[in-house]
Backbone atoms as SQL, in Angstrom:
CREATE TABLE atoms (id INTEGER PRIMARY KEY, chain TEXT, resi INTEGER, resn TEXT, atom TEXT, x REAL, y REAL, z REAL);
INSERT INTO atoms VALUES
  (1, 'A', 1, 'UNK', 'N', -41.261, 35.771, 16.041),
  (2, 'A', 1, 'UNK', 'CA', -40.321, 34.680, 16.260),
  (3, 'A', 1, 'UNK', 'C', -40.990, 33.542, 17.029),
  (4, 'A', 2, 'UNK', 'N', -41.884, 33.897, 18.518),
  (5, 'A', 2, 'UNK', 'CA', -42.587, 32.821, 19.124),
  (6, 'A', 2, 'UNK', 'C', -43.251, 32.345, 18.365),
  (7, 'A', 3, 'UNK', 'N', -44.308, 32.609, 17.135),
  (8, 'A', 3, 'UNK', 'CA', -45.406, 32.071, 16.111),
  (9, 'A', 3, 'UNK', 'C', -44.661, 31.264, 15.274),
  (10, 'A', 4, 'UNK', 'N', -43.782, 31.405, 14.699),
  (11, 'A', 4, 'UNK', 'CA', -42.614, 30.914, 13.865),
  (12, 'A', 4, 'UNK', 'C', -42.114, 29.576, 14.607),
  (13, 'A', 5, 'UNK', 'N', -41.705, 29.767, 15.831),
  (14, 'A', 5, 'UNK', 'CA', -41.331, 28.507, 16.201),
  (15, 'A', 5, 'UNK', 'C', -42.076, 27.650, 16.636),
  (16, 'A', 6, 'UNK', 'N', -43.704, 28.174, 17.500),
  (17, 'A', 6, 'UNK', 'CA', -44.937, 27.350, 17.464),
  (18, 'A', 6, 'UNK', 'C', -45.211, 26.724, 16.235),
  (19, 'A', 7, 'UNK', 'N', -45.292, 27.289, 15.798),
  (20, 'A', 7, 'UNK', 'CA', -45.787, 26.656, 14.145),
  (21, 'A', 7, 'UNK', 'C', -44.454, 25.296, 13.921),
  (22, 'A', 8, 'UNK', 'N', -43.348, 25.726, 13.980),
  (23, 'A', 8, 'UNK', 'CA', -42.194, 24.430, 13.368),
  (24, 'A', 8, 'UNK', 'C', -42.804, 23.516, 14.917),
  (25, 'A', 9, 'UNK', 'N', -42.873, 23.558, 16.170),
  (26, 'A', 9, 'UNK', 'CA', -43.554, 22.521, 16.872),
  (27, 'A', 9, 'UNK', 'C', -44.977, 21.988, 16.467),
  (28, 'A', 10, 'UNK', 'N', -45.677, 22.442, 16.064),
  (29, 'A', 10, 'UNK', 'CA', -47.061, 22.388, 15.821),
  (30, 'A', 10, 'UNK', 'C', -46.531, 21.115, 14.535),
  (31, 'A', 11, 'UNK', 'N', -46.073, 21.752, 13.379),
  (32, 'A', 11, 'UNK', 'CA', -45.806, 20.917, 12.557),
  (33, 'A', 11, 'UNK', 'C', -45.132, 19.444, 12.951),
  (34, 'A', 12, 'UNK', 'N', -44.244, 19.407, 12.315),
  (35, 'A', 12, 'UNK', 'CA', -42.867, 18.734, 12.750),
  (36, 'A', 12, 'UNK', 'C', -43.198, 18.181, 14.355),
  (37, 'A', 13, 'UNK', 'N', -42.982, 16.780, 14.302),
  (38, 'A', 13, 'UNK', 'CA', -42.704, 15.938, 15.876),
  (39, 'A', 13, 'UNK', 'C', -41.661, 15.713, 15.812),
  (40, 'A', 14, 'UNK', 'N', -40.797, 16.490, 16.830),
  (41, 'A', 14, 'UNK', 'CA', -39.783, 16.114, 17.497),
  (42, 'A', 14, 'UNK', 'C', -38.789, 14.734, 17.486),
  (43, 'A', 15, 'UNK', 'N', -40.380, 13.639, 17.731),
  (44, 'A', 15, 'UNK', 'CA', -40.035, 12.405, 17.511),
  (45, 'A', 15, 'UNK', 'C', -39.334, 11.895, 16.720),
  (46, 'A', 16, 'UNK', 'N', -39.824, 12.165, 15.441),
  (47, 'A', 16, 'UNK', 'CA', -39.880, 11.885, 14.464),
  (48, 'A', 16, 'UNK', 'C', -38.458, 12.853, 13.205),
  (49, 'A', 17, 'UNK', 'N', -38.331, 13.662, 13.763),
  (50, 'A', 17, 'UNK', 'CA', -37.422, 14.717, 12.570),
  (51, 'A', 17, 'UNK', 'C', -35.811, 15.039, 14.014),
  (52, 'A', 18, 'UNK', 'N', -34.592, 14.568, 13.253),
  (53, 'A', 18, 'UNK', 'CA', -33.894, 14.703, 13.550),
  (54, 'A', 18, 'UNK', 'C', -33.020, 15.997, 13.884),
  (55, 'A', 19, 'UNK', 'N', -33.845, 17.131, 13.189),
  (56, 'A', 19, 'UNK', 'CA', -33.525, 18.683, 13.172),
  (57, 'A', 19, 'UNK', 'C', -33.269, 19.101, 14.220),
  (58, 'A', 20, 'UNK', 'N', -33.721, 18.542, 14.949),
  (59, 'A', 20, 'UNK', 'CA', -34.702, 19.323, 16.705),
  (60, 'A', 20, 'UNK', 'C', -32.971, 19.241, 17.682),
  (61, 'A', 21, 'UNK', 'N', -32.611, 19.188, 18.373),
  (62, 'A', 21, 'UNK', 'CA', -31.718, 19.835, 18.865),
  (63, 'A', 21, 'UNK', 'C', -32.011, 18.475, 20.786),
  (64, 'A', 22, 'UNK', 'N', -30.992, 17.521, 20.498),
  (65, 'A', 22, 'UNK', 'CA', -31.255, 16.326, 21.421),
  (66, 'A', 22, 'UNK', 'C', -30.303, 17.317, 23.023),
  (67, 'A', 23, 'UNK', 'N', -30.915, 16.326, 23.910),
  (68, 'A', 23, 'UNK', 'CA', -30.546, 17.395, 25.167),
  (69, 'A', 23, 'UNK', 'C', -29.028, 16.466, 25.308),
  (70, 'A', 24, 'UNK', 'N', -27.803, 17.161, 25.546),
  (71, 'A', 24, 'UNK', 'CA', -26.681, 16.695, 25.647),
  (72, 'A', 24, 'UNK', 'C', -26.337, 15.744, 26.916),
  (73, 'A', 25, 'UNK', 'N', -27.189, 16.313, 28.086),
  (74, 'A', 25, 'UNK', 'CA', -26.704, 15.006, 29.210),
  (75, 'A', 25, 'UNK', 'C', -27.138, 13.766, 28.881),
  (76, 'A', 26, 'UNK', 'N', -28.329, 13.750, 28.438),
  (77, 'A', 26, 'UNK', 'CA', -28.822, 12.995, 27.769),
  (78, 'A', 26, 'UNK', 'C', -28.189, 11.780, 27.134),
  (79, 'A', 27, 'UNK', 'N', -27.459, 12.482, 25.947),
  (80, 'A', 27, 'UNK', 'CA', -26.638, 11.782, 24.966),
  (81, 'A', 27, 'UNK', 'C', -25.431, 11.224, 25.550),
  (82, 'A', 28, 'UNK', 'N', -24.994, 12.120, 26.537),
  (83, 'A', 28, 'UNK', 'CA', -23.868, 11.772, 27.072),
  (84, 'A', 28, 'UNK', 'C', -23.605, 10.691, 27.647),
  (85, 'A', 29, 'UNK', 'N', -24.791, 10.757, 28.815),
  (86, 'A', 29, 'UNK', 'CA', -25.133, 9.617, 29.915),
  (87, 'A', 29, 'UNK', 'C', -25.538, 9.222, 30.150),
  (88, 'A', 30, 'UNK', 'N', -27.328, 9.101, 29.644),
  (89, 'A', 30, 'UNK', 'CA', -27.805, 8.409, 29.393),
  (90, 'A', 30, 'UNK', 'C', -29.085, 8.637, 30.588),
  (91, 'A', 31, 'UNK', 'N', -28.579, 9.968, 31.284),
  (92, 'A', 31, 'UNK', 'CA', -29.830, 10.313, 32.056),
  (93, 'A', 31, 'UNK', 'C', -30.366, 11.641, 31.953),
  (94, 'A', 32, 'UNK', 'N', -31.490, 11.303, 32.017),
  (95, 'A', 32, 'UNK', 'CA', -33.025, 12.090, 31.956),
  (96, 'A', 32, 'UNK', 'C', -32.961, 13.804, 32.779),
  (97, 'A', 33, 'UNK', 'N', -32.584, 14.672, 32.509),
  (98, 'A', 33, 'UNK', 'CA', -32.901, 15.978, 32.959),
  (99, 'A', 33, 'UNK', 'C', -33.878, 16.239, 33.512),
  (100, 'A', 34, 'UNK', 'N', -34.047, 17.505, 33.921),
  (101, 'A', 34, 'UNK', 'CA', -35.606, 17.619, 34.137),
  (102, 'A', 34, 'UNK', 'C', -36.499, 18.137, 33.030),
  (103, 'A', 35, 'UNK', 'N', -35.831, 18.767, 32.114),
  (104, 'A', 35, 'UNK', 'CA', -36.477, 19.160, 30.978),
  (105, 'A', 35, 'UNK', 'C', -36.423, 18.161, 29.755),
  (106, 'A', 36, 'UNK', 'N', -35.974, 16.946, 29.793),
  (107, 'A', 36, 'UNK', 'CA', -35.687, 16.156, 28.788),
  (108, 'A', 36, 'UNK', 'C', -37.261, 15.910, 28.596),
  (109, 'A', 37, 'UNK', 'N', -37.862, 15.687, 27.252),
  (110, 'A', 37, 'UNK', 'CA', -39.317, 15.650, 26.707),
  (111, 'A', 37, 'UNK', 'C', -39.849, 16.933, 26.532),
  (112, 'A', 38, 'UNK', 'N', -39.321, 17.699, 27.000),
  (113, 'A', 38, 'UNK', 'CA', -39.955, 19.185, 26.338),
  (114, 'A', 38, 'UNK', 'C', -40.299, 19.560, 25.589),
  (115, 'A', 39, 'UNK', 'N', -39.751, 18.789, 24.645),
  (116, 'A', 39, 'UNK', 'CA', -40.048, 19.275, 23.007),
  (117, 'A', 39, 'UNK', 'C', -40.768, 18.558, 22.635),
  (118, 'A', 40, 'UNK', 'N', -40.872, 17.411, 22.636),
  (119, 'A', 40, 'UNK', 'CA', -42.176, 16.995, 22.230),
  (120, 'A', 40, 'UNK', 'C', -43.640, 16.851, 23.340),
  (121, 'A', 41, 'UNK', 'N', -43.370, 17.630, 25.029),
  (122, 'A', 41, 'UNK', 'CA', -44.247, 17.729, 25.628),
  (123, 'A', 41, 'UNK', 'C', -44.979, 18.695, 24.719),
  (124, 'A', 42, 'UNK', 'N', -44.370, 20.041, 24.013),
  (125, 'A', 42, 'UNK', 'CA', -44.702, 21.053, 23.057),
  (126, 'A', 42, 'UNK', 'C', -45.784, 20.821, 22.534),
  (127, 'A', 43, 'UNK', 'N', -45.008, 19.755, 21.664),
  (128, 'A', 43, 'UNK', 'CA', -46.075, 19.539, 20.545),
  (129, 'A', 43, 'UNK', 'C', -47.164, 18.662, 20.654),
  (130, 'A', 44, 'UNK', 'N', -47.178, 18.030, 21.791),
  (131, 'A', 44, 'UNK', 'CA', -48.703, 17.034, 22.259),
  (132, 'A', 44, 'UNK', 'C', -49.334, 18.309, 22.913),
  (133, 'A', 45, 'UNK', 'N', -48.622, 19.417, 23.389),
  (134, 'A', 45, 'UNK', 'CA', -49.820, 20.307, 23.969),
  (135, 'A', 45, 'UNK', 'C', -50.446, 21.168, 22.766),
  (136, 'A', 46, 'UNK', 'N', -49.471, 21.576, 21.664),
  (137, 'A', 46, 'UNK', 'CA', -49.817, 22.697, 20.858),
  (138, 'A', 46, 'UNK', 'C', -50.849, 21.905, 20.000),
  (139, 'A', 47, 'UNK', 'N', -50.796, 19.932, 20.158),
  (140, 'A', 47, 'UNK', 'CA', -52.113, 19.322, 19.367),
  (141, 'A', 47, 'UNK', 'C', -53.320, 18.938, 20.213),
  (142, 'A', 48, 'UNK', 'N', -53.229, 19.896, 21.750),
  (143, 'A', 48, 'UNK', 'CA', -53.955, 19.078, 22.608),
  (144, 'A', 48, 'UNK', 'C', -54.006, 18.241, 23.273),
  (145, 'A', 49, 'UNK', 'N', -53.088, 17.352, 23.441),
  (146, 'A', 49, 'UNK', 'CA', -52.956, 15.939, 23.809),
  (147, 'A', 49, 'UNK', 'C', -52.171, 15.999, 25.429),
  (148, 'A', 50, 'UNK', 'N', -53.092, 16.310, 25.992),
  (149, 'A', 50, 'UNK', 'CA', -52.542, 16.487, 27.820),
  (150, 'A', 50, 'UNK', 'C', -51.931, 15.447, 28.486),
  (151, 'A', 51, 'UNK', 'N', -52.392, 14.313, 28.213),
  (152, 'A', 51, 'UNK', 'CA', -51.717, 12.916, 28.467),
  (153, 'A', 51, 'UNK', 'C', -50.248, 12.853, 27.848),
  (154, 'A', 52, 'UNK', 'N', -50.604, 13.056, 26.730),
  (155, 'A', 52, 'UNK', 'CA', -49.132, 12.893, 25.728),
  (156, 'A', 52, 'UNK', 'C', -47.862, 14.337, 26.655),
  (157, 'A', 53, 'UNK', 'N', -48.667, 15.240, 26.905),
  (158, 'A', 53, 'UNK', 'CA', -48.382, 16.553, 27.579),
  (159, 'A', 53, 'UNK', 'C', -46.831, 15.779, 28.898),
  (160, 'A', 54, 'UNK', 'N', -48.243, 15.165, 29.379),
  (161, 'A', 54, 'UNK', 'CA', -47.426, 14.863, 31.277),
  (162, 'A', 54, 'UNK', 'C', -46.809, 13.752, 30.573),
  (163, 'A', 55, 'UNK', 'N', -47.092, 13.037, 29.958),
  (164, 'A', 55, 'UNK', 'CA', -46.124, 11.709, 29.465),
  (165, 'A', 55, 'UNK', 'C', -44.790, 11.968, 29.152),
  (166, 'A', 56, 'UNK', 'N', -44.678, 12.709, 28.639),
  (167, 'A', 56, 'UNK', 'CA', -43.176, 13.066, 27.793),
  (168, 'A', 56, 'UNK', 'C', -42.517, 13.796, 29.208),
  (169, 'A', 57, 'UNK', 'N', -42.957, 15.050, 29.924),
  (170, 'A', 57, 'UNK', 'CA', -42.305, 15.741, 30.838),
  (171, 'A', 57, 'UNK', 'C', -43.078, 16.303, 32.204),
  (172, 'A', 58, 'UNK', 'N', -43.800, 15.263, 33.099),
  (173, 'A', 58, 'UNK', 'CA', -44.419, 15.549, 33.475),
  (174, 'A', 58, 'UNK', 'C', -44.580, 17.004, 34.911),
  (175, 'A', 59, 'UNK', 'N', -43.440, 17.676, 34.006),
  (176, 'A', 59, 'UNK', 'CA', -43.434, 19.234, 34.994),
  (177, 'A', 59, 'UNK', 'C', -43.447, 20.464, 34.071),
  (178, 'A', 60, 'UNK', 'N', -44.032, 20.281, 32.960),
  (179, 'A', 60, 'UNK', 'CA', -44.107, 20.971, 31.677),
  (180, 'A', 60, 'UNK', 'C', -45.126, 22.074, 31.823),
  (181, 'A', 61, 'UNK', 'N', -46.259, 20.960, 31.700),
  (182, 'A', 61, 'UNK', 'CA', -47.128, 21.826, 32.400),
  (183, 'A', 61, 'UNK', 'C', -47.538, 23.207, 33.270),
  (184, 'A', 62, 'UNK', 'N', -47.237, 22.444, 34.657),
  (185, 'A', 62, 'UNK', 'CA', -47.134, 23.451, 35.749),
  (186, 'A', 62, 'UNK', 'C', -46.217, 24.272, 35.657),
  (187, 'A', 63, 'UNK', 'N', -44.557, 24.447, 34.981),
  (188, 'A', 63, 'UNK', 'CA', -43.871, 24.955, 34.889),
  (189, 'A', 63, 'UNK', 'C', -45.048, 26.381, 33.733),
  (190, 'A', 64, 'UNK', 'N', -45.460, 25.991, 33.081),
  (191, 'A', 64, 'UNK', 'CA', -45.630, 26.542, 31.426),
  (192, 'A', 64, 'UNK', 'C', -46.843, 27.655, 32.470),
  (193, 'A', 65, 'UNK', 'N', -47.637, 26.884, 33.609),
  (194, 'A', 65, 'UNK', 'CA', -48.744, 27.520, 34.107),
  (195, 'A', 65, 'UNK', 'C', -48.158, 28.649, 34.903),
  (196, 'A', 66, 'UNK', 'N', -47.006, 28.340, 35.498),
  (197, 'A', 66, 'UNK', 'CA', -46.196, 29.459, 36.501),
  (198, 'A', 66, 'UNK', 'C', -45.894, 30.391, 35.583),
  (199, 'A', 67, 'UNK', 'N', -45.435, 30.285, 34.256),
  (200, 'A', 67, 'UNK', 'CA', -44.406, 31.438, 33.909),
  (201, 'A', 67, 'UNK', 'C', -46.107, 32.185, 33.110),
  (202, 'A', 68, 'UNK', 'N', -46.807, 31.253, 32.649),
  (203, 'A', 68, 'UNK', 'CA', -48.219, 31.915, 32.022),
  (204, 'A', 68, 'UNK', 'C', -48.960, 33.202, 33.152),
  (205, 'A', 69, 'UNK', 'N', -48.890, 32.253, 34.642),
  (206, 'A', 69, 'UNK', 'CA', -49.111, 33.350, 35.520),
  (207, 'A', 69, 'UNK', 'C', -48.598, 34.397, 35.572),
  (208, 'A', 70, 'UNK', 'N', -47.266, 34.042, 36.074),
  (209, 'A', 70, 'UNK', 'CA', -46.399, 35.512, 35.766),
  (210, 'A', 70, 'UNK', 'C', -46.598, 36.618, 34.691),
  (211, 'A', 71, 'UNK', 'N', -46.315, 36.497, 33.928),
  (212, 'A', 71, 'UNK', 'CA', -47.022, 37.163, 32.872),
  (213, 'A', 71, 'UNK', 'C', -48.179, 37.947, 32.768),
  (214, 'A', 72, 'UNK', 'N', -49.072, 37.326, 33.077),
  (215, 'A', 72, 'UNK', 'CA', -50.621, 37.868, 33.217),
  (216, 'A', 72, 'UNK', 'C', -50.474, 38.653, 34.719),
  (217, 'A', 73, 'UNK', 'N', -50.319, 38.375, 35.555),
  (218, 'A', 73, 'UNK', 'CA', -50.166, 38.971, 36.929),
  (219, 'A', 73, 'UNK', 'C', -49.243, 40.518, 36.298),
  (220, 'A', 74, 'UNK', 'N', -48.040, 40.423, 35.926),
  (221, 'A', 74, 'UNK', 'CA', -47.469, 41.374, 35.497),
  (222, 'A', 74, 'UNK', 'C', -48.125, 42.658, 34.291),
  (223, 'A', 75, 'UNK', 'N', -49.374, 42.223, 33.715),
  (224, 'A', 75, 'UNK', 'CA', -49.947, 42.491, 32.735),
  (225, 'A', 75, 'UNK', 'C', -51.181, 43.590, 33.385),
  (226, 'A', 76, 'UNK', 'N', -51.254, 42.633, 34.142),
  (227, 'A', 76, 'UNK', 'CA', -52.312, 42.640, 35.342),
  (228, 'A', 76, 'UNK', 'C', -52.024, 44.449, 36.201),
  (229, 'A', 77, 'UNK', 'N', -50.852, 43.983, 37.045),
  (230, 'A', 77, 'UNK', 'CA', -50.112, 44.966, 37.620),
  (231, 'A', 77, 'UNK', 'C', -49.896, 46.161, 36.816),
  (232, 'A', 78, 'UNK', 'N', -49.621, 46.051, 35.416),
  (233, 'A', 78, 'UNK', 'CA', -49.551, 47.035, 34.412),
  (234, 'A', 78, 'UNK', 'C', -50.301, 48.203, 34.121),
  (235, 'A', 79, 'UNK', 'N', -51.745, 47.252, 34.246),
  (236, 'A', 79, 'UNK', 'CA', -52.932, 47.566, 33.708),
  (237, 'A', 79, 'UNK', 'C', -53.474, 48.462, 34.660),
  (238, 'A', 80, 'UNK', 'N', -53.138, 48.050, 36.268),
  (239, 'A', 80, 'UNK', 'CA', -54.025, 48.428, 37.145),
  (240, 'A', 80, 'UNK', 'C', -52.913, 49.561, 38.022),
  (241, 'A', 81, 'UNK', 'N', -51.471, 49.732, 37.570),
  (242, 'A', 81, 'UNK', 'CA', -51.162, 50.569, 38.425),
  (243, 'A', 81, 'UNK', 'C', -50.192, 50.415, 39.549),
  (244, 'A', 82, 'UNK', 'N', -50.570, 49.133, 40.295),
  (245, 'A', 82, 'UNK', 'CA', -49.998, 48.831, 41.351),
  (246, 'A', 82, 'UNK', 'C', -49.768, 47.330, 41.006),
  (247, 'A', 83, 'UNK', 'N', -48.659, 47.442, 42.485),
  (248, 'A', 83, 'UNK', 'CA', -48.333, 45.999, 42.330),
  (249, 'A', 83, 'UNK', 'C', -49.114, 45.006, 43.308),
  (250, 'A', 84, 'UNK', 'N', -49.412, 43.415, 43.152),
  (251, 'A', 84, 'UNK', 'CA', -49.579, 42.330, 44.211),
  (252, 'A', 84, 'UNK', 'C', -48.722, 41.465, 44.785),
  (253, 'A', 85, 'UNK', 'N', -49.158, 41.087, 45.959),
  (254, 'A', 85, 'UNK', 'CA', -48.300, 40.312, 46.288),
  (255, 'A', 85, 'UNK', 'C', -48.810, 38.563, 45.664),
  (256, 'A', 86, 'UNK', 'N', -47.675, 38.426, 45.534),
  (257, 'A', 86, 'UNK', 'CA', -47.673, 37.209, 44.964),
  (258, 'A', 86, 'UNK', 'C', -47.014, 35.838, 45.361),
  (259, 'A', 87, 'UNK', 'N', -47.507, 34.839, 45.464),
  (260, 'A', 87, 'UNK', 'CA', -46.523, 33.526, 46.386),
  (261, 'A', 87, 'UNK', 'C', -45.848, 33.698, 45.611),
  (262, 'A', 88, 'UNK', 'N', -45.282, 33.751, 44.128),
  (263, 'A', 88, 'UNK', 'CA', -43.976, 33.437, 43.568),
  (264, 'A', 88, 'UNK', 'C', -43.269, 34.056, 44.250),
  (265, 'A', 89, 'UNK', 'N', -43.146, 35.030, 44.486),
  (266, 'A', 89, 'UNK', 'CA', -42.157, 36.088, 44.756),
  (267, 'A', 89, 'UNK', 'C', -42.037, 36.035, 46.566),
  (268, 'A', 90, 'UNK', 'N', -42.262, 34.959, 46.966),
  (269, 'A', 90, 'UNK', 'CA', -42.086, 34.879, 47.931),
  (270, 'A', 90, 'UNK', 'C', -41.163, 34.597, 48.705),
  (271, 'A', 91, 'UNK', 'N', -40.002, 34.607, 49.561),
  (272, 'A', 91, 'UNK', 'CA', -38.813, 34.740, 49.463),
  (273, 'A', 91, 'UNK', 'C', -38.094, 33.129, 49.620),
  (274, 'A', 92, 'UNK', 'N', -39.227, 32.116, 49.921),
  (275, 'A', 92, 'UNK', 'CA', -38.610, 31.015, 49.775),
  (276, 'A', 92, 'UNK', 'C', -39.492, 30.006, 48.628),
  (277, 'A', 93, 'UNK', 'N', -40.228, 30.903, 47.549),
  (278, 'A', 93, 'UNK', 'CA', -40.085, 29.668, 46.418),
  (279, 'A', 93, 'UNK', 'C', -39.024, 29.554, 45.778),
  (280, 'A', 94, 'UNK', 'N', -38.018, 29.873, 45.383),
  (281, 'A', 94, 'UNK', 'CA', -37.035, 29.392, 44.653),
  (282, 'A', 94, 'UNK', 'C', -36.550, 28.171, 45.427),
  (283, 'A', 95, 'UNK', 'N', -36.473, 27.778, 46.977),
  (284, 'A', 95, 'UNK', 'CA', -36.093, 26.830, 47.181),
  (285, 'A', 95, 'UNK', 'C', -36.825, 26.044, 47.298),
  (286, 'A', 96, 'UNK', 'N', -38.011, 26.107, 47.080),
  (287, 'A', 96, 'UNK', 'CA', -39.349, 25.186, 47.068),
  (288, 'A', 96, 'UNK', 'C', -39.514, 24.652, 45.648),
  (289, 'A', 97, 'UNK', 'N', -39.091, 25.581, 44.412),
  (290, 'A', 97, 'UNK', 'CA', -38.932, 25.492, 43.048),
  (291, 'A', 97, 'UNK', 'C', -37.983, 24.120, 42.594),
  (292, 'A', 98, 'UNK', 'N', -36.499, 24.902, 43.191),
  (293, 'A', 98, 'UNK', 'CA', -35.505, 23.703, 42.982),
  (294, 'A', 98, 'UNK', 'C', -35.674, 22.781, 44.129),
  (295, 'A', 99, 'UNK', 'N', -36.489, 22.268, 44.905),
  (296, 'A', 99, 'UNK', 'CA', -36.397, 20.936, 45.701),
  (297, 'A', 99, 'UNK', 'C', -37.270, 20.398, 45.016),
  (298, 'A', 100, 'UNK', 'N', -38.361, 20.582, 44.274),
  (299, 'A', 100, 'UNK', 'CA', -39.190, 20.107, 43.534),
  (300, 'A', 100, 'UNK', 'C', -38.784, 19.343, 41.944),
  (301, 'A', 101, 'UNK', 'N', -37.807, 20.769, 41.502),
  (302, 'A', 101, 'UNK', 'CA', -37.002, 20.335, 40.428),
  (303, 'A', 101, 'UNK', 'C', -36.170, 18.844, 40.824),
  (304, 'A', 102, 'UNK', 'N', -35.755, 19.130, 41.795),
  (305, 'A', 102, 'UNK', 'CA', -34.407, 17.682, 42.060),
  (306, 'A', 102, 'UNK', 'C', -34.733, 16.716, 42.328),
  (307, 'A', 103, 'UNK', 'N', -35.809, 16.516, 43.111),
  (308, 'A', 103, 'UNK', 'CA', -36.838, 15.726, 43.150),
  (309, 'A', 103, 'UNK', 'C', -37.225, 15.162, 42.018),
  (310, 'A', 104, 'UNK', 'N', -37.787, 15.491, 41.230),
  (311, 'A', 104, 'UNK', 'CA', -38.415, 15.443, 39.762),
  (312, 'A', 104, 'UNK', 'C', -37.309, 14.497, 39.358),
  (313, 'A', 105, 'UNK', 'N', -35.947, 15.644, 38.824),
  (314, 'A', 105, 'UNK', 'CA', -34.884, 14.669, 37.794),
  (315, 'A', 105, 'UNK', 'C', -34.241, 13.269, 39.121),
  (316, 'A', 106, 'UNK', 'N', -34.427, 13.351, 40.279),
  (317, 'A', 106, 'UNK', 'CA', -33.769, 12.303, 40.619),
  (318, 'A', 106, 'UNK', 'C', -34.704, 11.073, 40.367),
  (319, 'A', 107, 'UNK', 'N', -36.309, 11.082, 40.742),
  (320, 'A', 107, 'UNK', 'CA', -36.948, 10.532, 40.473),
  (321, 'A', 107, 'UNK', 'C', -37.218, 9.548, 39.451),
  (322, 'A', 108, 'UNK', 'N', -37.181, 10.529, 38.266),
  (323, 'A', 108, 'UNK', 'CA', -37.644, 10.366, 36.867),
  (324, 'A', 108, 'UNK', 'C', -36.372, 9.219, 36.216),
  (325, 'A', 109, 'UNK', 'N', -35.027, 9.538, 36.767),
  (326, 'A', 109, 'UNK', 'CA', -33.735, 8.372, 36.268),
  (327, 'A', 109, 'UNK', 'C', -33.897, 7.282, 37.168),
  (328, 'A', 110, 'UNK', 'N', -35.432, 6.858, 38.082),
  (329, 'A', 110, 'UNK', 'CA', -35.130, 5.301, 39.047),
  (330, 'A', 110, 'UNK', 'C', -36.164, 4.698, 37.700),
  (331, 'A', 111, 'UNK', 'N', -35.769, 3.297, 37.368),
  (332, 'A', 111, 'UNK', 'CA', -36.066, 2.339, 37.546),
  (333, 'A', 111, 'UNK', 'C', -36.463, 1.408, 37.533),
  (334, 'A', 112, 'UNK', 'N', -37.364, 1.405, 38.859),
  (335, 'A', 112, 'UNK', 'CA', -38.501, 1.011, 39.338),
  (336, 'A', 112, 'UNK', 'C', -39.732, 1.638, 38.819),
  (337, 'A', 113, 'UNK', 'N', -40.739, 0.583, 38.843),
  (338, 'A', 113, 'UNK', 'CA', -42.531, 1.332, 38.895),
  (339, 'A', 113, 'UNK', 'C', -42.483, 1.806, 40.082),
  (340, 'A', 114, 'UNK', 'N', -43.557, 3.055, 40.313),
  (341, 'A', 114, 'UNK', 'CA', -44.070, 3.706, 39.425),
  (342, 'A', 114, 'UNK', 'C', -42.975, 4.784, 38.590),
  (343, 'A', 115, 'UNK', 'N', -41.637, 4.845, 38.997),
  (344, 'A', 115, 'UNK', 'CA', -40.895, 6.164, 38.759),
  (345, 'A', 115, 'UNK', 'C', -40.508, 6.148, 37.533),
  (346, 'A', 116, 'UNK', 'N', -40.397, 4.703, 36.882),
  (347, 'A', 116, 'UNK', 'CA', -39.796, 4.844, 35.813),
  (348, 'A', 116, 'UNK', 'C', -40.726, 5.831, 34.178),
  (349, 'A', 117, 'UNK', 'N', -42.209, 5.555, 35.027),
  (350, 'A', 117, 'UNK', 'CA', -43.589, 6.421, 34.398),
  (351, 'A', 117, 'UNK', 'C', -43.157, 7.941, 33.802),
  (352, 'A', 118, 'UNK', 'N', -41.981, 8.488, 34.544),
  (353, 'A', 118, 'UNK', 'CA', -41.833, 9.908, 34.932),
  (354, 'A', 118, 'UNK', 'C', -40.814, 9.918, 33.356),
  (355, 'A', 119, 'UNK', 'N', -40.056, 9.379, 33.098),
  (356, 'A', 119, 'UNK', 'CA', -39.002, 9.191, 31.713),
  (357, 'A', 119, 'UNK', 'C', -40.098, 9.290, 31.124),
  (358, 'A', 120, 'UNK', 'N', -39.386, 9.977, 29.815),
  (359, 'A', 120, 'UNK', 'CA', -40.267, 10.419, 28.634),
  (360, 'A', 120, 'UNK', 'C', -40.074, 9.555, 27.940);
């Protein structure tokens, strides 16, 4: 199912094909989420295009690198038996997570230069 839907991003730009599934606050109101550009952050990464990457959503990335960690750490832990300690799991990133998040979407709906950079 993940290869299947890489592949329809890989193909198909977002931009461009109306299929894709528009983010509703969005439409509604006319402001920027924090995940708004995701989908086509996707597909500038699945063609390489790292600029195009942070352009569209510039927390795509690091988000995509956290949950990639996770994963591998867990794989990791699997492999070897035991568990690590890990900053994620530390008892105050989630509020370090979402102040970052709110930050981000409040940011990204000013404006002004430089913030207005942050809109996809």
């Amino acid at each position: 199912m993940a290869v299947a839907l890489l592949s329809l991003y890989f193909i198909y730009d977002p931009t461009d094909f109306d299929f894709f599934p528009k983010c509703p606050l969005h439409v509604m109101t006319g402001i920027y989420c924090p995940g708004c550009g995701s989908q086509r952050a996707l597909h500038s990464l699945l063609h390489l295009n790292i600029a195009g990457t942070i352009g569209y959503n510039a927390l795509f990335l690091p988000a995509l690198l956290l949950v990639g960690q996770h994963y591998i750490m867990r794989f990791v832990e699997y492999r070897q038996g035991r568990q690590r300690k890990l900053l994620l799991y530390h008892p105050k990133a989630p509020w370090i997570i979402l102040t970052v998040v709110l930050v981000f979407w409040l940011l990204r709906n000013l404006t002004v230069y430089p913030f207005e950079l942050l809109a996809p």
